[in-house]
Structures are given as C-alpha cells and as structure tokens.
Backbone and ligand atoms as CSV (ligand in chain L), in Angstrom:
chain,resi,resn,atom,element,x,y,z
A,1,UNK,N,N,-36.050,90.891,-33.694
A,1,UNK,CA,C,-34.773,90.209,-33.459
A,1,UNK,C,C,-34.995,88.739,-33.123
A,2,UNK,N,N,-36.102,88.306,-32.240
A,2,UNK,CA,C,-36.160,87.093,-32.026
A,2,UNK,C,C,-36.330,86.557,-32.917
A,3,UNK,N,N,-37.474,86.603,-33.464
A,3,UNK,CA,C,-38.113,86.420,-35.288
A,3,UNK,C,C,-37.029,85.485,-35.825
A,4,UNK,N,N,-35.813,85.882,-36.007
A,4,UNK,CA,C,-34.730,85.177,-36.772
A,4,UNK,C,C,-34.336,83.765,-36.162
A,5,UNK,N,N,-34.297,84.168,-34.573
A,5,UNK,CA,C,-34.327,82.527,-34.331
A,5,UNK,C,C,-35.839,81.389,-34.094
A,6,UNK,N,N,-36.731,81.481,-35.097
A,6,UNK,CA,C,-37.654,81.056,-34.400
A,6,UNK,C,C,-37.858,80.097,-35.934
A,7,UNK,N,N,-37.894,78.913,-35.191
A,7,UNK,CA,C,-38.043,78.110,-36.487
A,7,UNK,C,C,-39.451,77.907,-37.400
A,8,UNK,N,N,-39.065,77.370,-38.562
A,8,UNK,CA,C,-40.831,77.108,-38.816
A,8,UNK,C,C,-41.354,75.829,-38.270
A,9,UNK,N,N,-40.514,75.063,-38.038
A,9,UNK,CA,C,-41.297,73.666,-37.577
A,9,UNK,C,C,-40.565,73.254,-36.923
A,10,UNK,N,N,-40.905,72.092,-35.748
A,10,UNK,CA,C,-40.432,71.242,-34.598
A,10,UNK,C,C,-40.433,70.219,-34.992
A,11,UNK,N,N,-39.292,69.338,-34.541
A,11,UNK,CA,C,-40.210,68.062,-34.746
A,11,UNK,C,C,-39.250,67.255,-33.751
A,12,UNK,N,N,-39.102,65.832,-33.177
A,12,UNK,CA,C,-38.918,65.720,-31.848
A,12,UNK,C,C,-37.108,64.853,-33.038
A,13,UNK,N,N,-37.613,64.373,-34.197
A,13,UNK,CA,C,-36.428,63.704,-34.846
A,13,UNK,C,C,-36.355,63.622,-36.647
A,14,UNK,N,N,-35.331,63.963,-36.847
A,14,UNK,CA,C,-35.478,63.923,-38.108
A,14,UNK,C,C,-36.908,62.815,-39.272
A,15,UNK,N,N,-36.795,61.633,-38.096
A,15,UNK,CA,C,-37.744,60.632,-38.494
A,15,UNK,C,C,-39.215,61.210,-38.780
A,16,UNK,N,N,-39.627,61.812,-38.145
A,16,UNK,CA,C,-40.777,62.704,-37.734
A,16,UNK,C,C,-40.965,64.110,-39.158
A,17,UNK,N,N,-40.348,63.480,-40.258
A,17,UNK,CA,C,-40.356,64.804,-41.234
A,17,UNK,C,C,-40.968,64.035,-42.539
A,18,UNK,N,N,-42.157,64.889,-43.082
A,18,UNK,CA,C,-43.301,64.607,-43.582
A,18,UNK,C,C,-43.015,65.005,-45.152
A,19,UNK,N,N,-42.317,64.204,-45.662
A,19,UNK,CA,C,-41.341,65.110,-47.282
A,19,UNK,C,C,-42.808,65.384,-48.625
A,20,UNK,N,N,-44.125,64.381,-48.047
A,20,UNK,CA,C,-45.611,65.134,-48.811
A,20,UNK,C,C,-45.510,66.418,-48.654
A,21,UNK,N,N,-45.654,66.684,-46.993
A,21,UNK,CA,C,-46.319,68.359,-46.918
A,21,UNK,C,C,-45.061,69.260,-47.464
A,22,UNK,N,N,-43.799,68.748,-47.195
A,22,UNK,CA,C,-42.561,69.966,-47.674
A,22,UNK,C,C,-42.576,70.170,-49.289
A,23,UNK,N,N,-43.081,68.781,-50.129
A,23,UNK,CA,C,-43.471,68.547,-51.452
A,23,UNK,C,C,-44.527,69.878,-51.829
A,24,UNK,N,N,-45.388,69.541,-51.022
A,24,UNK,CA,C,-46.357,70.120,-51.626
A,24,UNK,C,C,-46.334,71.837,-50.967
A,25,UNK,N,N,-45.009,72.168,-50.389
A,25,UNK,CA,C,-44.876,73.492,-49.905
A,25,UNK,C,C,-43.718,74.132,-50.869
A,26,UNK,N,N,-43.315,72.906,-52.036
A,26,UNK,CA,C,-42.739,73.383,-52.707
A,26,UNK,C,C,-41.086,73.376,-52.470
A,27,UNK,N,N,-40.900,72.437,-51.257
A,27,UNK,CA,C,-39.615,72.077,-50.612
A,27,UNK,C,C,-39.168,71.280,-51.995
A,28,UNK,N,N,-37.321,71.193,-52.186
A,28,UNK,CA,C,-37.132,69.956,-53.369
A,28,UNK,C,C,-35.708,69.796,-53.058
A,29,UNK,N,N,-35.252,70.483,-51.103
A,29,UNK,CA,C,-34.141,70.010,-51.258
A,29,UNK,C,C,-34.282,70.052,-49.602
A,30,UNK,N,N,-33.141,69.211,-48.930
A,30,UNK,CA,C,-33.232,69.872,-47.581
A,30,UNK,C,C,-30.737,69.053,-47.252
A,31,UNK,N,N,-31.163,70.948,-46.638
A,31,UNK,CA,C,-29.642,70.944,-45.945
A,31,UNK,C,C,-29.542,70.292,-44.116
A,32,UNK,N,N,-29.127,69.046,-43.864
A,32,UNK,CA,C,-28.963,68.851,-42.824
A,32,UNK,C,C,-27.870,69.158,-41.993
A,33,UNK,N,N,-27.738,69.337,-40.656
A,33,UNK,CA,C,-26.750,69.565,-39.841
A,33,UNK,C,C,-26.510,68.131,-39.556
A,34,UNK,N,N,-25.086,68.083,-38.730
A,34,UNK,CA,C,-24.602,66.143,-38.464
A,34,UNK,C,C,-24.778,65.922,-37.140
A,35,UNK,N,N,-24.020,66.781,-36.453
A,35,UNK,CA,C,-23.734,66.026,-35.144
A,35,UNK,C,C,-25.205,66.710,-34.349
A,36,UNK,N,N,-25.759,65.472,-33.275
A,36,UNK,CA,C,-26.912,65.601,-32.842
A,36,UNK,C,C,-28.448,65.932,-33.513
A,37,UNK,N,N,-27.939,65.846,-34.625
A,37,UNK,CA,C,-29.124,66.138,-35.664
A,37,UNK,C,C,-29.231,64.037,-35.947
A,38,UNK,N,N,-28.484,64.021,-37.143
A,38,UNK,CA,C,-28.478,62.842,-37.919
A,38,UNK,C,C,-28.074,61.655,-36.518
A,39,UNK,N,N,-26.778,62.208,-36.000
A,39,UNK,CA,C,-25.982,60.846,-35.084
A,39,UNK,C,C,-25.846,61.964,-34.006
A,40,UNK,N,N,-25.369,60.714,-32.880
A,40,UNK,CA,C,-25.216,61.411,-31.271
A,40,UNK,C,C,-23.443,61.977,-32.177
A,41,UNK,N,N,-23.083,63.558,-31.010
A,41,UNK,CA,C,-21.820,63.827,-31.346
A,41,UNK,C,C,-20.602,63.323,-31.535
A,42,UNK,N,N,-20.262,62.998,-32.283
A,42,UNK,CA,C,-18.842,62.559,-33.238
A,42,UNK,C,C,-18.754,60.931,-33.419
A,43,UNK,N,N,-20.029,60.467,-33.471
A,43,UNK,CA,C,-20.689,59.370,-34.266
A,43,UNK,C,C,-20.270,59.263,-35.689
A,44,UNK,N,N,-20.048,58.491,-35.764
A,44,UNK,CA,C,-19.353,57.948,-36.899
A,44,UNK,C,C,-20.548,56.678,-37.815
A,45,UNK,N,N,-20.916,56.136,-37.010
A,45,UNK,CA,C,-21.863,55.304,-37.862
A,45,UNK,C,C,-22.856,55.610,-38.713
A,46,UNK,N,N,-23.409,54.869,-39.490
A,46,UNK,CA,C,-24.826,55.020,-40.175
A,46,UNK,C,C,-25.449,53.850,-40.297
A,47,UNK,N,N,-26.512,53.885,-39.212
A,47,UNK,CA,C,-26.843,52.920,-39.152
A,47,UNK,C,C,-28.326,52.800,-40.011
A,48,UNK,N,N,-28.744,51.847,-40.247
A,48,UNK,CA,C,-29.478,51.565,-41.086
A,48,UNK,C,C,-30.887,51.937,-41.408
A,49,UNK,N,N,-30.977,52.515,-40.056
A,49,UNK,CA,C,-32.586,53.630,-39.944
A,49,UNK,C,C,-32.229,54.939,-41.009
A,50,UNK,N,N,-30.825,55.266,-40.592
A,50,UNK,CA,C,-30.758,56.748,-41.202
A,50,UNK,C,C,-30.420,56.374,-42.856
A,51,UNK,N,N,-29.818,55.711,-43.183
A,51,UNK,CA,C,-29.645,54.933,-44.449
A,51,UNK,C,C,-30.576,54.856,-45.225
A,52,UNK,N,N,-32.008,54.378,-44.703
A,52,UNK,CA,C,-33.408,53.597,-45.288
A,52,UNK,C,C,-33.750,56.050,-45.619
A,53,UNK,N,N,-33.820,56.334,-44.382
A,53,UNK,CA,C,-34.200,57.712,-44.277
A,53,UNK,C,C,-33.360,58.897,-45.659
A,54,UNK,N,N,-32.642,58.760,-45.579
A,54,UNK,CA,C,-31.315,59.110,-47.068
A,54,UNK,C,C,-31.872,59.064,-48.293
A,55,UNK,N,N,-32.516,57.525,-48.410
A,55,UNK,CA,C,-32.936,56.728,-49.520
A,55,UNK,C,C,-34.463,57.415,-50.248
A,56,UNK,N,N,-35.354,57.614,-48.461
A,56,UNK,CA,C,-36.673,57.984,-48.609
A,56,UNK,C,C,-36.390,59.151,-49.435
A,57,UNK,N,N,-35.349,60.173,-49.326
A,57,UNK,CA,C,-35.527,61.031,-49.632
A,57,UNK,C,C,-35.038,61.410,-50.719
A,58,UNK,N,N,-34.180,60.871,-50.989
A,58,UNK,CA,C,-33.622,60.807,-52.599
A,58,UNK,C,C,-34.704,60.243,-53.944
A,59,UNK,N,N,-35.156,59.007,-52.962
A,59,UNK,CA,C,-36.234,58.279,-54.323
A,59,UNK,C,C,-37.063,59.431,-54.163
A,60,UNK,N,N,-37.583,60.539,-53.227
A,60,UNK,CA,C,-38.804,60.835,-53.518
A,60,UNK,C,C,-38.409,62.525,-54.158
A,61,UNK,N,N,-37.011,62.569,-54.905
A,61,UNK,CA,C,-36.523,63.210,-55.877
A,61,UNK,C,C,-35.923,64.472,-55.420
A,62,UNK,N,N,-35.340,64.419,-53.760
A,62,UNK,CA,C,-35.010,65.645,-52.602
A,62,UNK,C,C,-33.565,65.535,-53.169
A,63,UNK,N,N,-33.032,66.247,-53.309
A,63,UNK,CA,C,-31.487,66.756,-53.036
A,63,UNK,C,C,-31.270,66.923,-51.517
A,64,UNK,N,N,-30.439,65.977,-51.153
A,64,UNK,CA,C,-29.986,66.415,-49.813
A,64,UNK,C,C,-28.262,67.094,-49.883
A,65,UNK,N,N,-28.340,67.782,-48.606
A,65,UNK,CA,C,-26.308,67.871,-48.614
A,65,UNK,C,C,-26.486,68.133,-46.938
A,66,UNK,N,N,-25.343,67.446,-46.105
A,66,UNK,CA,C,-24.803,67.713,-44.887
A,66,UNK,C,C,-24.313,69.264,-44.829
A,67,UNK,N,N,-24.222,69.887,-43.957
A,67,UNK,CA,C,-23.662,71.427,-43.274
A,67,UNK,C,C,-23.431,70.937,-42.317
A,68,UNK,N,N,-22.149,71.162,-41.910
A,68,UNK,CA,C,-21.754,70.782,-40.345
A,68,UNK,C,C,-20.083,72.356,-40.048
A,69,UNK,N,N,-20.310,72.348,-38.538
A,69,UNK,CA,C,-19.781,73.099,-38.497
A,69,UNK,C,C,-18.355,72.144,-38.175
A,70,UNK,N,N,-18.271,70.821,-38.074
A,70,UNK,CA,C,-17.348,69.849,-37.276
A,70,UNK,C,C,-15.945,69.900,-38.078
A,71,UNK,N,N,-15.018,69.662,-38.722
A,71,UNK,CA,C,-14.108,69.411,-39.456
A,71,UNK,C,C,-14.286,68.532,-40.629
A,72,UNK,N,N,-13.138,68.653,-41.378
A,72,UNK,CA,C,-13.697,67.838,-42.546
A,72,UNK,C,C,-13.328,66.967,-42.709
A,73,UNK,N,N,-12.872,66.426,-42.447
A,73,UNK,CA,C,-12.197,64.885,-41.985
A,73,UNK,C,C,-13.245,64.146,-41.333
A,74,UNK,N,N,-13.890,64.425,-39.920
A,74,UNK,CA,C,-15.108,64.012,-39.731
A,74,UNK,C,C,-16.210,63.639,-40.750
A,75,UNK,N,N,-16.613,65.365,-41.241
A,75,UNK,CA,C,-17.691,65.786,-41.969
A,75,UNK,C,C,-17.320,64.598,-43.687
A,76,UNK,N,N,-16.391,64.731,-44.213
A,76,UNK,CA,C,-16.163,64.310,-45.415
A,76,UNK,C,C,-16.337,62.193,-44.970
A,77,UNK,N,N,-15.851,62.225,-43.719
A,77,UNK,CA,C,-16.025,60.925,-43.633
A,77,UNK,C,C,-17.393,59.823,-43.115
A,78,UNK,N,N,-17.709,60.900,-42.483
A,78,UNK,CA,C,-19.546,60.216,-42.667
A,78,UNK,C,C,-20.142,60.583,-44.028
A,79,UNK,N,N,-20.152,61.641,-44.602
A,79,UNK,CA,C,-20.619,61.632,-45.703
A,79,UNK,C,C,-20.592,60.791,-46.974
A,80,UNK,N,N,-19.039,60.381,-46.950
A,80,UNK,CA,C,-18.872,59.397,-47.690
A,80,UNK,C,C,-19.760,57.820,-47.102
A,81,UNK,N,N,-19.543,57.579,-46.231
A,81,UNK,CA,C,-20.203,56.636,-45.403
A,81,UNK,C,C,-21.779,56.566,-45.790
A,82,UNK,N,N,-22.681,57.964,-45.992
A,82,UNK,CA,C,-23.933,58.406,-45.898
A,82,UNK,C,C,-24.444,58.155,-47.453
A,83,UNK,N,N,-23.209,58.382,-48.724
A,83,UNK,CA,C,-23.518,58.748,-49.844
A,83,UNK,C,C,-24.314,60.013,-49.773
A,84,UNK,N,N,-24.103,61.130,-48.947
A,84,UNK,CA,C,-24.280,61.954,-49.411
A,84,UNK,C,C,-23.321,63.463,-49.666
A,85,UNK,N,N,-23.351,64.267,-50.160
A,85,UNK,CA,C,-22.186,65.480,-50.759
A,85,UNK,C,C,-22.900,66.186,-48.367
A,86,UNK,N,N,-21.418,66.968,-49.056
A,86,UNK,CA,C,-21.366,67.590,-47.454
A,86,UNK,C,C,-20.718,68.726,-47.238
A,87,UNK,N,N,-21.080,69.779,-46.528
A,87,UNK,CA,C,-20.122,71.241,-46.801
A,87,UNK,C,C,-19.479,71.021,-44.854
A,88,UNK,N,N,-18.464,71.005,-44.705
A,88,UNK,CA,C,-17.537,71.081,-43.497
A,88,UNK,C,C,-17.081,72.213,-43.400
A,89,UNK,N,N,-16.845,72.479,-42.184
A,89,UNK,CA,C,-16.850,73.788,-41.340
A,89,UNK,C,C,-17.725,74.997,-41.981
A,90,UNK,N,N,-18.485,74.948,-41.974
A,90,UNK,CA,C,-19.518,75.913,-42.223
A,90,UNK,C,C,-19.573,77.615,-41.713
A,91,UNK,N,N,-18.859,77.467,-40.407
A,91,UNK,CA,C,-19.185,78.471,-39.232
A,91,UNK,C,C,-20.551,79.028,-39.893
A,92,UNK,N,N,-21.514,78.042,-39.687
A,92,UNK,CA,C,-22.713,78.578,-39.333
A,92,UNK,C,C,-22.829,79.391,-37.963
A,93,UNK,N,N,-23.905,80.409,-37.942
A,93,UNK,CA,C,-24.642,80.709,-38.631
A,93,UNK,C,C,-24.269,81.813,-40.013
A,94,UNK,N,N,-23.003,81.828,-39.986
A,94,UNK,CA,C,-22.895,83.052,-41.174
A,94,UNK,C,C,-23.463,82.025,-42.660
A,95,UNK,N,N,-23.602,83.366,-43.422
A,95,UNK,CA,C,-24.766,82.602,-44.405
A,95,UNK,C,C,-23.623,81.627,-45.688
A,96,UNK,N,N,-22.599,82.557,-45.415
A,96,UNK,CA,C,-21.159,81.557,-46.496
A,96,UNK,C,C,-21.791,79.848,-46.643
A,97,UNK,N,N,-21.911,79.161,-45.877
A,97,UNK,CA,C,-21.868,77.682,-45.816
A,97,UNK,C,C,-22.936,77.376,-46.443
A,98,UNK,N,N,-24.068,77.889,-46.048
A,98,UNK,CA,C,-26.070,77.654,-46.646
A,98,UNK,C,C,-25.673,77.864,-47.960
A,99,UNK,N,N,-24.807,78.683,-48.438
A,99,UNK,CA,C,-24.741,78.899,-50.169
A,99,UNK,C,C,-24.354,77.922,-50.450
A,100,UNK,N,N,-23.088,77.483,-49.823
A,100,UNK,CA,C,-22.254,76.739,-50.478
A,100,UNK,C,C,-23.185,75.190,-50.870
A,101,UNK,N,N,-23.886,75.015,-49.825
A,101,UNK,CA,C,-24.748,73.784,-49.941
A,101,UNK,C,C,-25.359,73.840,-51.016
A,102,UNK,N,N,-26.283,75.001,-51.004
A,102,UNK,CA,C,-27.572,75.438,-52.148
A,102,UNK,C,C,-26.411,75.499,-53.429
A,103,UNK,N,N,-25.625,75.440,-53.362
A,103,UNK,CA,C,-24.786,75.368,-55.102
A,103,UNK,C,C,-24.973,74.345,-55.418
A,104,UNK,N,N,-24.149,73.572,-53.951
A,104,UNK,CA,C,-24.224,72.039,-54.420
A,104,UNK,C,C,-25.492,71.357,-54.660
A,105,UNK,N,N,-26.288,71.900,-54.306
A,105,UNK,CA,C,-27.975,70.912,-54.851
A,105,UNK,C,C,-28.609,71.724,-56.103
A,106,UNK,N,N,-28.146,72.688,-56.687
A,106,UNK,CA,C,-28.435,73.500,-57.528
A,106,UNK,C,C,-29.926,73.953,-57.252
A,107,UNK,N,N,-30.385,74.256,-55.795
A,107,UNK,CA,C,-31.291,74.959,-55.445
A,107,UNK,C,C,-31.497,76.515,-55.250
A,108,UNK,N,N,-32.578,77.146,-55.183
A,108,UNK,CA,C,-32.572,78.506,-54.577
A,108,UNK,C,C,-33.050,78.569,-52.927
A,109,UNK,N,N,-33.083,79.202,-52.110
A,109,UNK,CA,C,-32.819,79.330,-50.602
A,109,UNK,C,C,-34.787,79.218,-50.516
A,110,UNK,N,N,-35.450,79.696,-51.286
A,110,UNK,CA,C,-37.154,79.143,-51.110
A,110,UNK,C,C,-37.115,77.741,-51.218
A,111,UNK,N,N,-37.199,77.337,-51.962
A,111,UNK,CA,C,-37.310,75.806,-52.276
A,111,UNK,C,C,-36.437,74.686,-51.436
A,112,UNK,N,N,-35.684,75.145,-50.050
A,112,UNK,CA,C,-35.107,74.297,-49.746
A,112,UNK,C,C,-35.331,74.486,-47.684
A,113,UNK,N,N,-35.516,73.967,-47.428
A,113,UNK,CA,C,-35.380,73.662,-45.652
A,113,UNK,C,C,-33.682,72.834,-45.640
A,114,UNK,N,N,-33.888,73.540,-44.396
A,114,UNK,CA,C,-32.643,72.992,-43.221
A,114,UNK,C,C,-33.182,72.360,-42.140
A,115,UNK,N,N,-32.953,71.340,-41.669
A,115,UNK,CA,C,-32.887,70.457,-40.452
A,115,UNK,C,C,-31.718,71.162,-39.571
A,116,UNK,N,N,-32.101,71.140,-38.030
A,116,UNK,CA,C,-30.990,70.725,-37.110
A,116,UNK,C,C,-31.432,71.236,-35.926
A,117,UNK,N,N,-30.511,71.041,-34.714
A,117,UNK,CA,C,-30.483,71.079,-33.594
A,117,UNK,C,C,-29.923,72.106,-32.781
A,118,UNK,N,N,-29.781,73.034,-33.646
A,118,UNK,CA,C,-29.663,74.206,-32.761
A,118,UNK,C,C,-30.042,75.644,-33.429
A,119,UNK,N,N,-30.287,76.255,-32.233
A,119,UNK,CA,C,-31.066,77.673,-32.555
A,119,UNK,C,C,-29.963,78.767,-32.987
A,120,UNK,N,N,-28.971,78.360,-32.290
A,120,UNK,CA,C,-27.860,79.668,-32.860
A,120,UNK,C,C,-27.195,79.479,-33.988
A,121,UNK,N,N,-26.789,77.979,-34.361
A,121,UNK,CA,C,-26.457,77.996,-35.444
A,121,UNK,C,C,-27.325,77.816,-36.746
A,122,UNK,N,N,-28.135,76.298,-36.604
A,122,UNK,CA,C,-28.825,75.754,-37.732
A,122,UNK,C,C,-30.253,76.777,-37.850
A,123,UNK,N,N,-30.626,77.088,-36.922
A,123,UNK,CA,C,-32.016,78.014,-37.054
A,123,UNK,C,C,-31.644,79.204,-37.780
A,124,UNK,N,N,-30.954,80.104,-36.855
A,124,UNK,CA,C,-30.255,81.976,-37.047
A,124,UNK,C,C,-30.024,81.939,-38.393
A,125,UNK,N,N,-28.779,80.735,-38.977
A,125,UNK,CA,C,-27.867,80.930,-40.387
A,125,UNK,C,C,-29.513,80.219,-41.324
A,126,UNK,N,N,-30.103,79.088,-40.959
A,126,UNK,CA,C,-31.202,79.166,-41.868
A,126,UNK,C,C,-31.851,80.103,-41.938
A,127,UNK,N,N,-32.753,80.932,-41.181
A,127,UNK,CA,C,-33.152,81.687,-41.458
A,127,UNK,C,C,-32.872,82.996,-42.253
A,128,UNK,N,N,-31.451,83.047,-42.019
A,128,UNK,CA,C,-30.721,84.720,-42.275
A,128,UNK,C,C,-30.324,84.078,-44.111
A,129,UNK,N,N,-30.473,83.123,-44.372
A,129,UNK,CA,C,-30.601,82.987,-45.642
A,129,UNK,C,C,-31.069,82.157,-46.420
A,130,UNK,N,N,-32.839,82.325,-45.667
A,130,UNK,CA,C,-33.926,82.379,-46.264
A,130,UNK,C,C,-34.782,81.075,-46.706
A,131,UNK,N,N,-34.050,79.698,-45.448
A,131,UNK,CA,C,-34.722,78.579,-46.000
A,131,UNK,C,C,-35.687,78.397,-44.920
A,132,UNK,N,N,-36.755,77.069,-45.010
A,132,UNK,CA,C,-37.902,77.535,-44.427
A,132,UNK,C,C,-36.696,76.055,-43.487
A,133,UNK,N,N,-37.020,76.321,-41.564
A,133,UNK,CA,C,-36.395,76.363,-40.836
A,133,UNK,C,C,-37.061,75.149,-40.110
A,134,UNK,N,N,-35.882,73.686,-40.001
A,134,UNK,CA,C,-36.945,72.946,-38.655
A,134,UNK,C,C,-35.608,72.639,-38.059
A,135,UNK,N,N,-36.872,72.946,-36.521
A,135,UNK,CA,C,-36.072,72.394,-35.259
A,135,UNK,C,C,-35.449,71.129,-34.663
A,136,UNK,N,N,-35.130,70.019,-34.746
A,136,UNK,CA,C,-34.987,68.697,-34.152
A,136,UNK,C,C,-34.439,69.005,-32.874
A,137,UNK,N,N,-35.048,67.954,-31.682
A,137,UNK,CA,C,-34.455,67.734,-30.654
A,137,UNK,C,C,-32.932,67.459,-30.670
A,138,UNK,N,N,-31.970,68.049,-29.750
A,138,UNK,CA,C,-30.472,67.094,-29.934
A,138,UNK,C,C,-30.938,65.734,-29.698
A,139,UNK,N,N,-30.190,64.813,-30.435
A,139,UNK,CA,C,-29.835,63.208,-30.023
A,139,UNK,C,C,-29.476,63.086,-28.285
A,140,UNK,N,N,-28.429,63.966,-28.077
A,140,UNK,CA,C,-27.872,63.351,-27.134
A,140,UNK,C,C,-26.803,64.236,-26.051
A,141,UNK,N,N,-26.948,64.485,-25.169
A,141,UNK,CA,C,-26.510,65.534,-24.317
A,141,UNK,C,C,-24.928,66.195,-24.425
A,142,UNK,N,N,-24.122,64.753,-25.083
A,142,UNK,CA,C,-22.875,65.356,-25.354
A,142,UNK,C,C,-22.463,65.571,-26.112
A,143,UNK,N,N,-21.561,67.115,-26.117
A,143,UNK,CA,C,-21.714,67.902,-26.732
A,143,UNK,C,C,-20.152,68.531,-26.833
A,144,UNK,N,N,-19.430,69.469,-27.876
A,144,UNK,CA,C,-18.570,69.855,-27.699
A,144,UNK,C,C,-18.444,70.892,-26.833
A,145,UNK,N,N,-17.790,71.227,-26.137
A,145,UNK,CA,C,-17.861,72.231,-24.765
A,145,UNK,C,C,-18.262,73.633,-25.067
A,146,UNK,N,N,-17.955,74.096,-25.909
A,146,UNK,CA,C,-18.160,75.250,-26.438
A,146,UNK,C,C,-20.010,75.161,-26.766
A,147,UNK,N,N,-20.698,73.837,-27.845
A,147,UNK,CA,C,-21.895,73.767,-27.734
A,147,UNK,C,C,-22.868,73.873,-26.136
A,148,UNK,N,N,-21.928,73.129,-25.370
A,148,UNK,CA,C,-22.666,73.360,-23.692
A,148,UNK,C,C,-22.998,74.671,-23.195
A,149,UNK,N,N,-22.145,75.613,-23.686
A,149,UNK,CA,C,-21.988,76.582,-22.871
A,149,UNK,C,C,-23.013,77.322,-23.464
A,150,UNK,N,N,-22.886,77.351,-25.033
A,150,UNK,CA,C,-24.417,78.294,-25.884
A,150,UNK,C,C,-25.799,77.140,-25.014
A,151,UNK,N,N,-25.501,76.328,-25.277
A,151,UNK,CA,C,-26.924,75.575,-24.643
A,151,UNK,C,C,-27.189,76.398,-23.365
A,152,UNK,N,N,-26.653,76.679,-22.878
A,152,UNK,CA,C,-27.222,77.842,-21.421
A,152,UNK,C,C,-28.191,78.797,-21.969
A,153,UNK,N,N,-27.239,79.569,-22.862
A,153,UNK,CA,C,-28.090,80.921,-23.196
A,153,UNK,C,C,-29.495,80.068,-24.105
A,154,UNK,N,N,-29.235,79.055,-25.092
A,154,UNK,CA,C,-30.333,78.913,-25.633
A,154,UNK,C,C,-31.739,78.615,-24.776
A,155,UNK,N,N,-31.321,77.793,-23.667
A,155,UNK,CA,C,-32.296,77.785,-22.909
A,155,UNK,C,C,-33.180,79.170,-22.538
A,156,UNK,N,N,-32.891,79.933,-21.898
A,156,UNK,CA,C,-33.245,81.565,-21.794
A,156,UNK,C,C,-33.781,81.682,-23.063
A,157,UNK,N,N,-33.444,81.797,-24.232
A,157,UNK,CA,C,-34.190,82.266,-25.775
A,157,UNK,C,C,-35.066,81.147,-26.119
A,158,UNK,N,N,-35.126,80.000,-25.634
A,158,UNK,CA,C,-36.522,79.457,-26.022
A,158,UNK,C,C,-37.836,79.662,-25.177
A,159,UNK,N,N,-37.414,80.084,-23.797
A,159,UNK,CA,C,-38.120,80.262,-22.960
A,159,UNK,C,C,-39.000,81.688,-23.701
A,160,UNK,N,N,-38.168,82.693,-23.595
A,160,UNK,CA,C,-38.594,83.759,-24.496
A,160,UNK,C,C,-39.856,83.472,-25.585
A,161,UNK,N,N,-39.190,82.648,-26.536
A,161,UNK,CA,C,-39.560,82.315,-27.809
A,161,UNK,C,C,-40.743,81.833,-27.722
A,162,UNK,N,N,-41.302,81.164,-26.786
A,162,UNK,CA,C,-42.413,80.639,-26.295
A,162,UNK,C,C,-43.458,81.783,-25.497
A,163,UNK,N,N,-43.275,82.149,-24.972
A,163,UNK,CA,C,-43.321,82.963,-24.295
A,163,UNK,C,C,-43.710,84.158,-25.646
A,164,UNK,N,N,-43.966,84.568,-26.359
A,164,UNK,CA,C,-44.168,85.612,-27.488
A,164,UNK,C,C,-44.835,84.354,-28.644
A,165,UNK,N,N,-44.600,83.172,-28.195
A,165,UNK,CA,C,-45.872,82.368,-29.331
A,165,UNK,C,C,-44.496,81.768,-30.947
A,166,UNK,N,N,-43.755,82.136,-30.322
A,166,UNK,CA,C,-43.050,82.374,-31.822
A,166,UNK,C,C,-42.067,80.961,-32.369
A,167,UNK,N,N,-42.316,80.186,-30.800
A,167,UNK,CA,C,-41.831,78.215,-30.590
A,167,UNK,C,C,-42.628,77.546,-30.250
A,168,UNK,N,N,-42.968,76.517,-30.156
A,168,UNK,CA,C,-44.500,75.808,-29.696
A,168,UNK,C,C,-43.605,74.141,-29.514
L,1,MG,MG,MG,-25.879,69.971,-34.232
C-alpha cells in the first residue's frame, strides 16, 4: 500500500531535473503539477527562470502539459502565459486527468514522468497510472486550506516512507 505513494525521485526543485538521465531512461514527456510545483500558490507569473526551463525542455524534444487540480480559469491562464497546453481540475489523484494529459502529448504512461509536490495527489495518481514519479519540495507554505490539512497526514506517511527505505 505504501509502495504507491513512494516516488521514484526527489529533487529539492523542478530546476534540479536532469532531462539526459530521463532521456536516456527513455522519458519523452513530463506532466507537471502548478501550484507549488512550478509557482508559489495562485501565482500567476512566469518569470523568466521558469520560461528559459519550458524552453530547455521543449528544444530538447520533451512534450510537456500542466495537471493541476486548481480551476480553469487559473489553470488555462498561466498556461497560456507558459505556452504550454494544460489539463484543469484534474481531481488528481484519480487516474481520469494523467490520461487526459498523456492524449494531449500523444504519449504512453512508460515514457512519461510527472513532477509535483505532493504525495496524495501528484505521487498516488502518478503512480496509479504508471508514470515514473518525482517528488519536488513545495515552493511555499501557502496553501489552500484543504492542502494544509492533508499536509498533516502527509507528514506521518513520509515519516513511514522513510522509515521502510521507500523515500530518501
Ligand atoms: Mg501542488
């Protein structure tokens, strides 16, 4: 049971993601989450680090697409902002949304990683359909209230998770 939330890789920020080794693992797309992943929550900007980062990954021939569980008005409006395609309200972790992405990049669920910042949603729904799984630190502590309150329990399941070898 834990197994499902346990990512394949950490990394402290999206910046910190190595698109050689995912290349050469056969990665050729990656689904990101928005809020606290890419920007602090209900950030609106794109600022020019994440822009240059977009770019890295497109020239180096990645299909990207946003998953966010936020609204689409939000979601559709950074994306446009981002130039990149974006699936809104997701209710991740159910696996509905991960498809919907993987249509839009015309990928299969091997060949593609998910980014994001949380274990119940972006980890559980990556995993439960089958992309290889990284962790990012949140950006930034605030959070929609409902995210605060899972942040309790997640704390307890990483402790776990560590604890059995299965988070590092
Ligand atoms: Mg998030």
């Amino acid at each position: 049971m834990l197994q499902k939330f346990s990512p394949d890789l950490v990394l402290d920020s999206i910046y910190e993601l190595n698109i050689k080794k995912l290349q050469d693992n056969g990665i050729k797309g990656v689904i990101t989450d928005l809020d606290n992943t890419l920007v602090a929550w209900n950030d609106q900007q794109v600022e020019e680090p994440l822009k240059n980062w977009f770019k890295t990954l497109k020239d180096a021939g990645f299909k990207v697409c946003i998953l966010s569980n936020n609204s689409s008005g939000r979601v559709e409006e950074f994306a446009a902002l981002a130039g990149v395609p974006a699936v809104s309200k997701a209710v991740k972790p159910r696996r509905g949304g991960f498809r919907r992405a993987l249509e839009q990049m015309e990928l299969d669920a091997s060949e593609t990683a998910v980014l994001g910042d949380q274990l119940f949603t972006d980890i559980l729904g990556g995993n439960r359909t089958g992309l290889f799984t990284i962790l990012v630190t949140p950006l930034s502590q605030n959070e929609f209230f409902g995210t605060r309150l899972v942040r309790q329990v997640e704390k307890i399941l990483i402790r776990k998770l560590k604890k059995k070898g299965l988070l590092y």
